[in-house]
N, C-alpha and C positions, 0 to 999 in steps of 0.2 A: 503494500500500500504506500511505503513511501516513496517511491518510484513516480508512482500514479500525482501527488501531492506534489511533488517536487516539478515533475514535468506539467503540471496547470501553472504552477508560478513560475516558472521560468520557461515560459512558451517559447521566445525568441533563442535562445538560449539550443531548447530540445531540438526546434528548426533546425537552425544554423549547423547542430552534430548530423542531424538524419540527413538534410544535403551535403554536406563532408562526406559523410559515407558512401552515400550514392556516386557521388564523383569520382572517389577514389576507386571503387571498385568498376567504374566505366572506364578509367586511366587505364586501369591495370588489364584491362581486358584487349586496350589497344599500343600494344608496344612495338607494333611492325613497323616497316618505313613505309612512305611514299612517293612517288613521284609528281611534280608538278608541274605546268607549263603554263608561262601566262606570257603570251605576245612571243615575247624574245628570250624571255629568263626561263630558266629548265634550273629544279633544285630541287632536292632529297631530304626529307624531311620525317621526324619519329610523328605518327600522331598523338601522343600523348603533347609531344609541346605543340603539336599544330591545336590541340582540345586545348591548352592552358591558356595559351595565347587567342582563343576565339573566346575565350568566359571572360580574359582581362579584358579586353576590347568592349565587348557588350556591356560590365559591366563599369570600363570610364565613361561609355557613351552615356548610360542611363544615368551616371553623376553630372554628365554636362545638360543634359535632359532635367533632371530636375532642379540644377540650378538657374537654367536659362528660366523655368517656369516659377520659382523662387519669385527670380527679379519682378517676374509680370505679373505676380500675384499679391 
């Protein structure tokens, strides 16, 4: 029961672990390379940092996203 207790008060908290784990275990699932081609550039690449690098991206955007909406609001 303290489990149950502990994860209503600290909702953001229980979140933030259950997608941690989630991620991690999609990391782990993809540790092959890939290849790339965009126009002119051809490069080699782990998915695991191509997935890290698409989560930071998404989420600096969604912080300039709701700063921009900050100012306007």
């Amino acid at each position: 029961m303290k489990f149950f207790t502990f994860a209503r008060r600290h909702k953001a908290l229980t979140m933030l672990t259950l997608i941690s784990v989630i991620v991690l275990m999609v990391l782990f699932q993809n540790s092959d390379s890939v290849n790339f081609k965009v126009l002119f550039w051809q490069f080699s690449a782990q998915k695991v940092i191509l997935i890290l690098g698409a989560m930071f991206l998404g989420y600096i955007i969604g912080k300039l996203f709701e700063l921009s909406f900050r100012k306007l609001g």
